[in-house]
C-alpha positions, 0 to 999 in steps of 0.5 A: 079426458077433461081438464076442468077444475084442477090447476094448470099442474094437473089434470082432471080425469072423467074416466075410471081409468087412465094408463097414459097421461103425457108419457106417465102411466097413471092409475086414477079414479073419476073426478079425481086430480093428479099432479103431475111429477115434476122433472128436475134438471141434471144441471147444478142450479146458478147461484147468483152471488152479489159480485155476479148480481152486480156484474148483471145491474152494471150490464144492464146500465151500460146497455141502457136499462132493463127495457132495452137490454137483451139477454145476449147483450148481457151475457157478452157485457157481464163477460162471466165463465159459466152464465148462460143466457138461460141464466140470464133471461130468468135472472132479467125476467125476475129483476123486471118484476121486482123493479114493476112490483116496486115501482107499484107499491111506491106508487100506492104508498104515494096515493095513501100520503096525498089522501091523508092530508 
């Protein structure tokens, strides 16, 4: 098997026939890509409301920002019924990269501005 020119959700196959890809019987033809079929979990998603965001943005300052608040630390300071650190590291990664993707937008616009003049 090669895994060449396809995305990391799939997998290249140069042989006429594949019975078993990760635990999946598969049936394929040469050269041809197959995604693999996506697994959702049992658990009911978490829907974070703006009372919980707002618990997370409090928890995070008291514990002194996004860069050094863990997601333990967070979950203990949010103090909420039903929120795992799971939960909590997804929502932090998330918050992370919207703040960083902010922060590089503000600063594009900033370079356009002292440009113009």
């Amino acid at each position: 098997m090669e895994i060449v020119g396809c995305s990391t959700n799939q997998i290249r196959a140069n042989t006429p026939l594949m019975k078993n890809v990760g635990g999946i019987n598969l049936n394929i033809n040469e050269n041809q890509c197959v995604v693999r079929p996506y697994a959702r979990s049992k658990k009911p998603r978490l829907r974070w409301t703006d009372d919980l965001h707002r618990r997370f943005l409090c928890a995070v300052n008291r514990l002194g920002g996004e860069d050094r608040a863990t997601p333990k630390m967070i979950l203990h300071a949010m103090e909420v019924d039903g929120v795992t650190v799971s939960h909590v590291k997804s929502h932090l990664q998330m918050y992370r990269s919207v703040r960083q993707e902010r922060l590089i937008q503000e600063a594009l616009i900033a370079a356009k501005e002292k440009w113009k003049r």
